[in-house]
C-alpha positions in Angstrom: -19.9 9.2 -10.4 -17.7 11.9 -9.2 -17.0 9.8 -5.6 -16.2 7.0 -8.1 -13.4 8.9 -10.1 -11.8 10.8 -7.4 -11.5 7.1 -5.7 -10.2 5.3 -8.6 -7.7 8.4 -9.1 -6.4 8.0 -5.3 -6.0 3.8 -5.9 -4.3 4.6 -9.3 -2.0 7.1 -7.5 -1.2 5.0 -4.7 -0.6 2.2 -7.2 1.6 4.4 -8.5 3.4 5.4 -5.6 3.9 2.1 -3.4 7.3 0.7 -5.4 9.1 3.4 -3.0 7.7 1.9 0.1 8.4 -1.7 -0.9 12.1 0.1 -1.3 11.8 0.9 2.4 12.1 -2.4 3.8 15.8 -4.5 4.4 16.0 -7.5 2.6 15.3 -11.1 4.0 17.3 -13.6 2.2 21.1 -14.0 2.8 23.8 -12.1 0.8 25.2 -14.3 -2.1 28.4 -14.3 -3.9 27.5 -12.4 -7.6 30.6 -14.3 -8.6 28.6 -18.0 -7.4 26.0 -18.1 -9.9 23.5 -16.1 -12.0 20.3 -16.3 -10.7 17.8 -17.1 -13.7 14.6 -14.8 -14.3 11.4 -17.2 -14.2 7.7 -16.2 -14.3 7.1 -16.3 -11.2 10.1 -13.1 -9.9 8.5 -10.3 -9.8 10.2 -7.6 -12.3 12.1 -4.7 -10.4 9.5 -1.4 -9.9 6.0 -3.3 -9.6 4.3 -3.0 -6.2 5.0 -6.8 -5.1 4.2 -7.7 -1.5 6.9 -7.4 0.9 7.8 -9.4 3.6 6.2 -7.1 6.0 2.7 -8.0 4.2 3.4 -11.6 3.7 3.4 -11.9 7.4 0.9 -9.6 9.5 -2.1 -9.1 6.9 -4.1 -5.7 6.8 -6.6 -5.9 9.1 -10.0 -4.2 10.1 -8.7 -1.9 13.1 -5.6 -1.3 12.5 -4.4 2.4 12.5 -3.3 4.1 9.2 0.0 6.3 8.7 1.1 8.4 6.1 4.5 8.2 4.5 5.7 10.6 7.5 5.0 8.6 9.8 1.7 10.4 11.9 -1.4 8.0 12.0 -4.0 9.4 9.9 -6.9 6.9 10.3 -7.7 3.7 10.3 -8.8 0.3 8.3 -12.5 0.2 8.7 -12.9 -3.3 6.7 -11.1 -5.2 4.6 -13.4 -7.3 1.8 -12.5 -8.6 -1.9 -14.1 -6.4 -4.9 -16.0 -7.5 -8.0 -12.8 -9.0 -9.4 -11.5 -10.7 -6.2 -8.7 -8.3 -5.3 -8.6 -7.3 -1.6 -9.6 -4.0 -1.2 -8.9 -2.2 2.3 -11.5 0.3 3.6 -9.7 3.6 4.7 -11.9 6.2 7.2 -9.6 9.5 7.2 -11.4 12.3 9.3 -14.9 12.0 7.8 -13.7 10.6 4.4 -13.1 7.0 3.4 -11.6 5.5 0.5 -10.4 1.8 -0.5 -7.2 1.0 -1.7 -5.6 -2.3 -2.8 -4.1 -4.4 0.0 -1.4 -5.3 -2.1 -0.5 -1.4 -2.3 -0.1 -1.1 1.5 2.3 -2.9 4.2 2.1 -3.5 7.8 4.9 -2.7 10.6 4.3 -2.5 13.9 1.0 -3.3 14.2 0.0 -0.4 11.8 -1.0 -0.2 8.2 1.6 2.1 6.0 0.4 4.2 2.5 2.6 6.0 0.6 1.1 9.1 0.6 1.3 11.8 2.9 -2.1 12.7 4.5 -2.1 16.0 2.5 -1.4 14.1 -1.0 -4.6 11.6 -0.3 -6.8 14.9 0.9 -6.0 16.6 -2.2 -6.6 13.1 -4.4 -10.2 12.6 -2.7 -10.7 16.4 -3.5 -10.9 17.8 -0.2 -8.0 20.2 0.5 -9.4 22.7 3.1 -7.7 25.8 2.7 
């Protein structure tokens, strides 16, 4: 039950942190005039702050193998699988050192072949409960 807590803590945190790596990436879509016209807000736009997928996920999906780094930068570990959960969501399986924990696919992006979280390695240690001192 513990295991269970300490993971859904590190998912809600990384939830939580992955609007500032979706800020990370340059945008795709050509500059427009402001002046030209108003875009409209429909249903479908994601609202500004929510973790949407980014280009960089829309086009290389997480995938089993795939090294893992930290919001520095230093690879960390790696995807060990990648399956839905109980509700459907994709969930990918992350083995750090001799830990593992699952986060949302949705909350992760992929550049250059590797899988990014927005967490430093430390910040996820100290989530899962395992700061070694």
């Amino acid at each position: 039950m513990r295991s269970f807590l300490t993971l859904g803590a590190a998912a809600v945190a990384l939830a939580i942190a992955a609007p500032a790596l979706a800020q990370t990436t340059t945008p795709t879509a050509p500059a427009q005039d402001p002046a030209a016209a108003t875009p409209a807000q429909d249903s479908t736009t994601a609202p500004t702050g929510t973790s949407a997928p980014t280009a960089a996920t829309a086009t290389a999906p997480v995938t089993a193998g795939q090294p893992v780094k930290d919001s520095s930068g230093a690879i960390i570990g790696s995807v060990a699988e990648v399956k839905p959960d109980a509700t459907g969501k994709a969930m990918a399986t992350i083995k750090m050192d001799d830990k593992t924990f699952a986060v949302a696919v949705a909350n992760l992006a992929v550049r250059d072949g590797a899988t990014l979280i927005n967490a430093s390695k430390a910040e996820i240690e100290g989530m899962l409960g395992g700061v070694k001192k």
